[in-house]
Backbone bond lengths (Angstrom), bond angles and torsions (degrees), N, CA, C in turn:
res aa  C-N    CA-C-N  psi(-1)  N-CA   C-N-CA  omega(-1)  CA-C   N-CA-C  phi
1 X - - - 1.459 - - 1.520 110.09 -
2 X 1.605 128.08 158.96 0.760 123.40 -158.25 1.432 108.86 -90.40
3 X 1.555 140.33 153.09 1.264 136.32 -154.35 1.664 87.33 -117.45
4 X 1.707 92.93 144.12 1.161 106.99 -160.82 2.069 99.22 -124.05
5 X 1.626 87.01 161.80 1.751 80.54 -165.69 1.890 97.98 -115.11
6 X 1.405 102.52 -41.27 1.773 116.03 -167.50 1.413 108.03 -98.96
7 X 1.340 142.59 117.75 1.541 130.45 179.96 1.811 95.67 -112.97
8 X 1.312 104.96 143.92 1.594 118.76 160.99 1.124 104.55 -94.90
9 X 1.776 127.68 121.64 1.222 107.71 136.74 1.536 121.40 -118.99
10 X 1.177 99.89 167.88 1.741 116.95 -172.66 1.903 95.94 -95.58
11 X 0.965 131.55 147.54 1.621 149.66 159.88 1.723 100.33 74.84
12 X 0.993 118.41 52.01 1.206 115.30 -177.72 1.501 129.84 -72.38
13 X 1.150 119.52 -11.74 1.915 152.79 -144.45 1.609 82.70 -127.37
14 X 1.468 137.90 -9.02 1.452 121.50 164.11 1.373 109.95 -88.36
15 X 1.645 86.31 176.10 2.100 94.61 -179.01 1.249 99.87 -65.50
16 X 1.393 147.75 17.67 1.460 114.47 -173.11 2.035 95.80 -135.61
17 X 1.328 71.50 -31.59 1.808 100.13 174.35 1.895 106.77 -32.35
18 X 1.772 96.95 -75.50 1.200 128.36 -175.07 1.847 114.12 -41.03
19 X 1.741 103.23 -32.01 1.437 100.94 -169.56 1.244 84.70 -87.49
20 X 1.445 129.92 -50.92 1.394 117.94 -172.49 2.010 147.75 -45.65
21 X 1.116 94.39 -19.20 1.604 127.13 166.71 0.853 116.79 -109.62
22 X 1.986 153.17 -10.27 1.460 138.27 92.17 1.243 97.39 -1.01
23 X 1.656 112.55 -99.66 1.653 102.19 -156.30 1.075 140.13 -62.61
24 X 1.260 118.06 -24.30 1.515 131.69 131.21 1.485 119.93 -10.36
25 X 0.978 123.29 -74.61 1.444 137.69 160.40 1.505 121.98 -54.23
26 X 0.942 120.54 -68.54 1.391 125.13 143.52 1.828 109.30 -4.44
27 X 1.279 125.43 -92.07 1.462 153.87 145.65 1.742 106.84 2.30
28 X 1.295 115.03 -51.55 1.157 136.09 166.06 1.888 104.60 108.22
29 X 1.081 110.80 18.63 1.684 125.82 -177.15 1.796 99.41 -72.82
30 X 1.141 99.18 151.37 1.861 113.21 165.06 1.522 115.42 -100.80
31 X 1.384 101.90 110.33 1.136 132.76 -174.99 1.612 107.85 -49.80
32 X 1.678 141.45 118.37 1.926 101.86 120.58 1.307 111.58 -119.64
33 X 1.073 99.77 149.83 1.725 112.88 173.33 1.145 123.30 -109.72
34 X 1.305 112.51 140.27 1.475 126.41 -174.39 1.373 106.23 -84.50
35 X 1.447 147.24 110.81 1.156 127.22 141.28 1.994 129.93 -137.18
36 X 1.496 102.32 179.30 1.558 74.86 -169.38 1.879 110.41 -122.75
37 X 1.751 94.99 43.32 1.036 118.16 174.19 1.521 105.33 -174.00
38 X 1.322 114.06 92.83 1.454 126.60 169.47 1.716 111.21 -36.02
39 X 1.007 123.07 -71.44 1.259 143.85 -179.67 1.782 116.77 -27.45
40 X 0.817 78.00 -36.99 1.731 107.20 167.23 1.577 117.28 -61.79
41 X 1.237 100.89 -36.91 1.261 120.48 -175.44 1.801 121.48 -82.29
42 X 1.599 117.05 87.38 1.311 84.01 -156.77 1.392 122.44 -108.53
43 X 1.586 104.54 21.23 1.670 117.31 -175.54 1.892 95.62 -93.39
44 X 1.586 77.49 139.47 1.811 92.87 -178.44 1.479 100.49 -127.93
45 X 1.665 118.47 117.38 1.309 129.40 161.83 1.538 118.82 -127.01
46 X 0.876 131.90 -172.05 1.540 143.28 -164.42 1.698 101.46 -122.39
47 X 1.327 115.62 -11.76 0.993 116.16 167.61 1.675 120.26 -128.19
48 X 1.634 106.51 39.39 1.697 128.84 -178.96 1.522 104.78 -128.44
49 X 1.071 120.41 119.60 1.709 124.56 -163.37 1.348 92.84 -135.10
50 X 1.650 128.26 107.56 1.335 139.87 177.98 1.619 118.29 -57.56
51 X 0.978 102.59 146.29 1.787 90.18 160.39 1.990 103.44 -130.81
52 X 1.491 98.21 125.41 1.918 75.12 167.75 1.309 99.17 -93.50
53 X 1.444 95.75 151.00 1.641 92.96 164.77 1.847 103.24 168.46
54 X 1.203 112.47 -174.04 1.198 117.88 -165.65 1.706 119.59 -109.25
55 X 1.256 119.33 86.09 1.740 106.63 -170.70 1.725 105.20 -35.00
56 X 0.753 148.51 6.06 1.776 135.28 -152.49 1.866 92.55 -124.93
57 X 1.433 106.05 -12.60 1.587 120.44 -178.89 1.458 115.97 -73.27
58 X 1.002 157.34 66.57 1.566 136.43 166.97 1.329 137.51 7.44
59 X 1.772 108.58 -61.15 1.183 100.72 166.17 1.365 110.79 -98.74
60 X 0.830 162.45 58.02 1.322 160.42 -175.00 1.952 83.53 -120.92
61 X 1.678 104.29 -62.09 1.600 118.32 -166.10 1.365 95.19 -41.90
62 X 1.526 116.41 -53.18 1.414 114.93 178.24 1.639 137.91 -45.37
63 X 1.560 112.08 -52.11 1.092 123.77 164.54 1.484 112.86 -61.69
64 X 1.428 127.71 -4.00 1.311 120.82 -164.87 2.070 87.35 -107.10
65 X 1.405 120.19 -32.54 0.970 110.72 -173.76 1.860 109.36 -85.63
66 X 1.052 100.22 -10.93 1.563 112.74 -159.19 1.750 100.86 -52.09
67 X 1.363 129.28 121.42 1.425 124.56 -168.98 1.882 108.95 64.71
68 X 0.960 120.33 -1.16 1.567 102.14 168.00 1.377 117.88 -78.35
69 X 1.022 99.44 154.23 1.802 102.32 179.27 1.402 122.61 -89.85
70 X 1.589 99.66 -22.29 1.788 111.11 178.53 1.584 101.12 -172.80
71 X 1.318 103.94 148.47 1.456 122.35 -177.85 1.607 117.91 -108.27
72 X 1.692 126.02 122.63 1.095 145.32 -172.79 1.422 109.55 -98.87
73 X 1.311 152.81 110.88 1.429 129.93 162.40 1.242 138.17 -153.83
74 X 1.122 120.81 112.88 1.577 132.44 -159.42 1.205 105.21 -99.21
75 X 1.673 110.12 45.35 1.814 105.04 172.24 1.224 100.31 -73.14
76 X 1.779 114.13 152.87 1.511 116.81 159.74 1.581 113.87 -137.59
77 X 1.080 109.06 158.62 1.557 126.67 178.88 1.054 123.39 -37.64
78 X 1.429 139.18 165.39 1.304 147.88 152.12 1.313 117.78 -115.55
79 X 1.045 173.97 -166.84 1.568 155.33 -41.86 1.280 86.00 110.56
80 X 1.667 141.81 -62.02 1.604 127.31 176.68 1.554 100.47 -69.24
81 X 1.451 131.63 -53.89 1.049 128.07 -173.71 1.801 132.76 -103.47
82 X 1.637 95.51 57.66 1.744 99.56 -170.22 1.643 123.92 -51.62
83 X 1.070 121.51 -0.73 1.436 128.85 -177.00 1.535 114.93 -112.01
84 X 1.488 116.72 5.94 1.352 107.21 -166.53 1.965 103.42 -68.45
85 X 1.006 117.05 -14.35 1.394 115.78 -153.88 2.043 95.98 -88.51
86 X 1.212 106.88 -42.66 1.172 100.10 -178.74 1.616 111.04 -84.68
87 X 1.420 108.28 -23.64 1.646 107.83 165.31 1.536 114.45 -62.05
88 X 1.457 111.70 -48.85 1.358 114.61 175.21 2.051 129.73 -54.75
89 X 1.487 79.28 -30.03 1.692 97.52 -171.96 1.320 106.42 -81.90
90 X 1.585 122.50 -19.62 1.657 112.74 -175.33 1.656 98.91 -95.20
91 X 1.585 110.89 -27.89 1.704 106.77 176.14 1.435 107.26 -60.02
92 X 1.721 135.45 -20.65 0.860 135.91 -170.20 1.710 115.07 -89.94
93 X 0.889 94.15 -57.77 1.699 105.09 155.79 1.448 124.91 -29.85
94 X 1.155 130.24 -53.93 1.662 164.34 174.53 1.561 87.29 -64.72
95 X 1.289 106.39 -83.80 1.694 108.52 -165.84 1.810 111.78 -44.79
96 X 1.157 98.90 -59.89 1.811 110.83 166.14 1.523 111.46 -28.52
97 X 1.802 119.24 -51.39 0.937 108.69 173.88 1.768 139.24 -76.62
98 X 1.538 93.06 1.65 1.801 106.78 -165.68 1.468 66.98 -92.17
99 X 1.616 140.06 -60.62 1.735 114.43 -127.89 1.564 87.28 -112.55
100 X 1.739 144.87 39.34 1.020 118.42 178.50 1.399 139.47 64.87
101 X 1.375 112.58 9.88 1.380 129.54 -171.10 1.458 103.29 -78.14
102 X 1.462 129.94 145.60 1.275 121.13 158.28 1.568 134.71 -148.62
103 X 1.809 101.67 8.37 1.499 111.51 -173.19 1.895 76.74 -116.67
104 X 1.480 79.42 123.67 1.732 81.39 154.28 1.675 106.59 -151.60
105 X 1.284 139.83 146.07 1.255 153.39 -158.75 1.846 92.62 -132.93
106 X 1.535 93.52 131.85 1.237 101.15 166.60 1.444 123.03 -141.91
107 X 1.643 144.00 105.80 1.038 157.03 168.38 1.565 115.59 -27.64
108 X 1.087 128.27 100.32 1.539 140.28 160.48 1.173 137.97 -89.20
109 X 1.340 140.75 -167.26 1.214 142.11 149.18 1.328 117.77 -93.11
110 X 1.649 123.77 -148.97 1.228 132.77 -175.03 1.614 106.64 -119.81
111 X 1.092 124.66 18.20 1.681 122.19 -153.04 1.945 78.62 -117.54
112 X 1.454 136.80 -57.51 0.965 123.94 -176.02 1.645 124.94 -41.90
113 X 1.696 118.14 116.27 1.516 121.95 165.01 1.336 127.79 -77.84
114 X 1.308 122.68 138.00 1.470 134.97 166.25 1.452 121.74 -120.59
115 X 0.907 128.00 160.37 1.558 136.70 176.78 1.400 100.57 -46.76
116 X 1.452 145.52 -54.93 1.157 139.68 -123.62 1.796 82.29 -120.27
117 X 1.899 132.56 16.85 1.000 123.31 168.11 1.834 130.66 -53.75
118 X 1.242 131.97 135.07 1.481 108.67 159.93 1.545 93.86 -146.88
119 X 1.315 112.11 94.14 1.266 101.54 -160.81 1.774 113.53 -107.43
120 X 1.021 117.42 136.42 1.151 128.20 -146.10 1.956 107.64 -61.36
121 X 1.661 112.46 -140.26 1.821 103.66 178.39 1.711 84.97 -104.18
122 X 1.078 127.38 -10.73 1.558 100.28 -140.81 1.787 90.08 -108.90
123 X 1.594 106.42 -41.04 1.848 117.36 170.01 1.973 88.43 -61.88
124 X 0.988 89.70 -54.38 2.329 71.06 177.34 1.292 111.59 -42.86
125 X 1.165 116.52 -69.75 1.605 125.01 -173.83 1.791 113.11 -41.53
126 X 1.496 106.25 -45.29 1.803 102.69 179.54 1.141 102.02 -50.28
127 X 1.556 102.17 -63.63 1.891 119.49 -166.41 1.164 100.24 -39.56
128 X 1.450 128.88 -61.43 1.632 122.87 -162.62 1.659 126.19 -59.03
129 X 1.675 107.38 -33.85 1.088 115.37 155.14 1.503 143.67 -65.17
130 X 1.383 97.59 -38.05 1.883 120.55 155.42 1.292 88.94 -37.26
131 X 1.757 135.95 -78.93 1.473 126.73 -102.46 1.553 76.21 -96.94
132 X 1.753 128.44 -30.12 1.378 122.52 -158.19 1.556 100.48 -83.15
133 X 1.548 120.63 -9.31 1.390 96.11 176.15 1.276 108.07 -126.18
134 X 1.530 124.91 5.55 1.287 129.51 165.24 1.636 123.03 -131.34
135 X 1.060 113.18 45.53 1.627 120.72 -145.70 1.739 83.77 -62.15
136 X 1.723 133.43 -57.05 1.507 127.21 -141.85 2.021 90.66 -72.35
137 X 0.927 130.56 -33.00 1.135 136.37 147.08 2.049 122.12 -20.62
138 X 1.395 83.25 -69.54 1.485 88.40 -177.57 1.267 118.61 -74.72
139 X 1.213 105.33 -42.58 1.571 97.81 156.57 1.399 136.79 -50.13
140 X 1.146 123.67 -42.59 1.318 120.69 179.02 1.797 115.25 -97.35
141 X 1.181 89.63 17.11 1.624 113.86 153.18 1.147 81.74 -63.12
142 X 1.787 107.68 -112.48 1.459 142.38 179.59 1.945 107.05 0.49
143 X 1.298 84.92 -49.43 2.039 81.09 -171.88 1.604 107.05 -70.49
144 X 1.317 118.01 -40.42 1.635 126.29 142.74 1.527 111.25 2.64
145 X 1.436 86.38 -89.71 1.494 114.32 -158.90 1.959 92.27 -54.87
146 X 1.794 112.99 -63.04 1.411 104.16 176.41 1.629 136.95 -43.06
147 X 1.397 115.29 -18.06 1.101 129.03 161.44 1.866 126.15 -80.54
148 X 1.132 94.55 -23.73 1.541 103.13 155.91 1.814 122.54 -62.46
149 X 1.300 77.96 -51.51 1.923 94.83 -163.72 1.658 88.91 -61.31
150 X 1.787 112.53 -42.17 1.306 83.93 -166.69 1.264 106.90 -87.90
151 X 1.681 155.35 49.25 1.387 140.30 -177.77 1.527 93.39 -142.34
152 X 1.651 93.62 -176.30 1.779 91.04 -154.88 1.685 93.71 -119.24
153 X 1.443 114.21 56.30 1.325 119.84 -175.82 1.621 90.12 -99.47
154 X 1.391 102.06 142.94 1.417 93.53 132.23 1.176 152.01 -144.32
155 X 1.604 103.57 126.26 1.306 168.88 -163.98 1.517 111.65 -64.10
156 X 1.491 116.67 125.85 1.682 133.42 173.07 1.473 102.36 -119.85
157 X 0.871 116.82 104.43 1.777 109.74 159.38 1.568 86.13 -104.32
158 X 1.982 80.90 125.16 1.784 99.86 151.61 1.268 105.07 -123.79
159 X 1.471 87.43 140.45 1.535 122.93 -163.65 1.937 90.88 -109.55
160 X 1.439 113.18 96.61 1.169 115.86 163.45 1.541 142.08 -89.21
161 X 1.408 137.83 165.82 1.186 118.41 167.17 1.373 115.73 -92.47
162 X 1.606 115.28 -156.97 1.147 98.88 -169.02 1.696 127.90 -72.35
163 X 1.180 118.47 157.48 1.766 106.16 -163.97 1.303 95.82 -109.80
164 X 1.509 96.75 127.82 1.784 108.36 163.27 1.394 107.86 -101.17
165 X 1.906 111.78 140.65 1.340 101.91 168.93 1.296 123.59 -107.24
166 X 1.492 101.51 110.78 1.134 122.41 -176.65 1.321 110.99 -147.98
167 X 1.717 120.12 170.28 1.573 117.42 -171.59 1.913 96.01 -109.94
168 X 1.000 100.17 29.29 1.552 105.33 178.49 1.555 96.16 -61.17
169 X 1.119 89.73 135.93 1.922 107.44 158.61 1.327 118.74 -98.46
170 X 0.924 134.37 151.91 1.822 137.51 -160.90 2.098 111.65 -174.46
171 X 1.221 94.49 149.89 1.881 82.09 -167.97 1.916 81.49 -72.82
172 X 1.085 90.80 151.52 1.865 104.06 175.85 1.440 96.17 -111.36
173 X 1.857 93.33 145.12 1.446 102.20 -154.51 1.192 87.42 -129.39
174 X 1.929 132.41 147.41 1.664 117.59 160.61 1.861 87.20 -147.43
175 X 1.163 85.13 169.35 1.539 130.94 -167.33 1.391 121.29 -134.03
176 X 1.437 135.62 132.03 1.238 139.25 157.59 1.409 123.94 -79.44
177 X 1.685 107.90 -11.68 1.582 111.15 177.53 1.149 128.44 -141.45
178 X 1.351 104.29 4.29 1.900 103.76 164.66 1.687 86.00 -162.73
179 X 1.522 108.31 162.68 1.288 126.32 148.27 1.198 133.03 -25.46
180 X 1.198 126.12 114.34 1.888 100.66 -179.23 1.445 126.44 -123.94
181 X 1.534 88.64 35.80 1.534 134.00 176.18 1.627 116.48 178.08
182 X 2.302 81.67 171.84 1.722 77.78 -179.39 1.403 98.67 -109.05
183 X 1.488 140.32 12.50 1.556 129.65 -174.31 1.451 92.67 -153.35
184 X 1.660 99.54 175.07 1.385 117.71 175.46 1.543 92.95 -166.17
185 X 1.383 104.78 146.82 1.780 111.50 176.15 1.673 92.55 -79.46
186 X 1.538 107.33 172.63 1.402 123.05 167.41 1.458 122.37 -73.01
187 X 1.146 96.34 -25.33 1.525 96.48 177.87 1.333 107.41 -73.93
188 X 1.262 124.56 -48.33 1.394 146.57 -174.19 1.727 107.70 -55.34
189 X 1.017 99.37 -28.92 1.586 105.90 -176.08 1.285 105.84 -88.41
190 X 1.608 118.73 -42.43 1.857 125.84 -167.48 1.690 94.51 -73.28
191 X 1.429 114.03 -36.83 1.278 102.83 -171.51 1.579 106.61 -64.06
192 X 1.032 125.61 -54.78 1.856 118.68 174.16 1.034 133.23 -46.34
193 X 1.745 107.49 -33.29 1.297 111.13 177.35 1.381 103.59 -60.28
194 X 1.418 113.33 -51.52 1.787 110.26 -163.65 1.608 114.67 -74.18
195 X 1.430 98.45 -10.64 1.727 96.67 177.42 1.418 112.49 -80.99
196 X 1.686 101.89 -20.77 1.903 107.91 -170.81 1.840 95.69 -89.08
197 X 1.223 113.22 24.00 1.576 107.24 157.77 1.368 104.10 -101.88
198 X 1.383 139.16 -2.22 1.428 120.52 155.32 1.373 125.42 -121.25
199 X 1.529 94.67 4.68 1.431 103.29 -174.77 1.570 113.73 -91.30
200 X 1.346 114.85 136.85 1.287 108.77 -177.64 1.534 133.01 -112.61
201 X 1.541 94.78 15.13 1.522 107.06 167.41 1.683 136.40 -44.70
202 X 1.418 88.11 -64.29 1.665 101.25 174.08 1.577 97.59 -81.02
203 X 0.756 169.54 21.86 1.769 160.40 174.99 1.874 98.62 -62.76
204 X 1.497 109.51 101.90 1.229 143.43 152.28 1.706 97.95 92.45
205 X 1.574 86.13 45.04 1.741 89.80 -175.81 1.766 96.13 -130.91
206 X 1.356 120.45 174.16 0.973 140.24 -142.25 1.602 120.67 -135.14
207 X 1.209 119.58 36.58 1.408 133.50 -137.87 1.515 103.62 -72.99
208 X 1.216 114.72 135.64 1.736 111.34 162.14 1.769 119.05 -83.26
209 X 1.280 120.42 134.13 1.034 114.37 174.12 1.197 146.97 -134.74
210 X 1.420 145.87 109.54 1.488 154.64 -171.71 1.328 123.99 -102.60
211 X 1.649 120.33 157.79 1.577 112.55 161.83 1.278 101.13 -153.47
């Protein structure tokens, strides 16, 4: 796969965000980050170039992809704003196609379905509770994910369990059809994300993931 030098990510100022642009850096890659409060942001490198701005924006998505080589992003929802993820994911799509972009990885939950689902009693049981107390949420997960399937990126949705923040190390475990756990540290999670920019296993797959 092709080796990449500049990564965009989107939600960077979240818990999962924060490990991910560490390792990024770490990695020795050139950072930009999307966020819509710098300040928030509290890693400073010479090779981390901010963007403020709004994922739910068009061009903002653009200027954030503009010269990146591939897009990372663990934005998530709010309760005022349940659609940002599938609003955010089609500006990304669009933008990908103005600047040539085509690896992008995006951080999920466990409530999103795919063909290749078989999901066990206990990944049922989260999901069912997710959808009963956040259903406009879960849905526009799902419409997310359908806007993936239909574009010609290619595309990792990881579908994680729950994230502890911590720098714990743990063997990391994934699945195409159920959970194969109920947690993963943050570190544990940032490290996959940044390895599934050269890895070409999951490419337009949907992986579950634990450690």
């Amino acid at each position: 796969m092709k080796q990449f030098k500049k990564i965009a990510v989107l939600g960077g100022t979240g818990k999962a965000g924060r490990y991910v642009i560490k390792r990024l850096l770490e990695k020795g890659y050139q950072v930009k980050a999307l966020t819509r409060n710098p300040v928030k942001l509290t890693q400073s490198s010479q090779s981390l170039e901010i963007i403020p701005g709004d994922a739910r924006d068009a061009e903002t998505i653009h200027l954030l992809l503009k010269g990146s080589d591939a897009v990372i992003s663990t934005i998530g929802p709010t309760l005022k704003t349940p659609d940002t993820c599938s609003i955010a994911t089609g500006h990304v799509i669009e933008a990908a196609k103005r600047n040539h972009t085509k690896r992008y990885i995006e951080l999920a939950g466990l409530a999103i379905d795919t063909p290749t689902d078989r999901k066990g009693f206990k990944t049922k049981l989260v999901v069912s509770i997710m959808k009963l107390f956040v259903p406009t949420i879960i849905a526009d997960r799902q419409k997310a994910y359908g806007l993936l399937s239909s574009s010609d990126l290619d595309w990792t949705l990881v579908r994680s369990s729950m994230v502890e923040l911590t720098d714990t190390h743990r063997d990391i475990k994934t699945s195409l059809s159920d959970s194969p756990g109920h947690r993963i540290s943050a570190t544990d999670l940032a490290n996959f994300l940044v390895e599934e920019l050269t890895d070409e296993q999951f490419i337009r797959k949907a992986p579950f993931i634990s450690s």
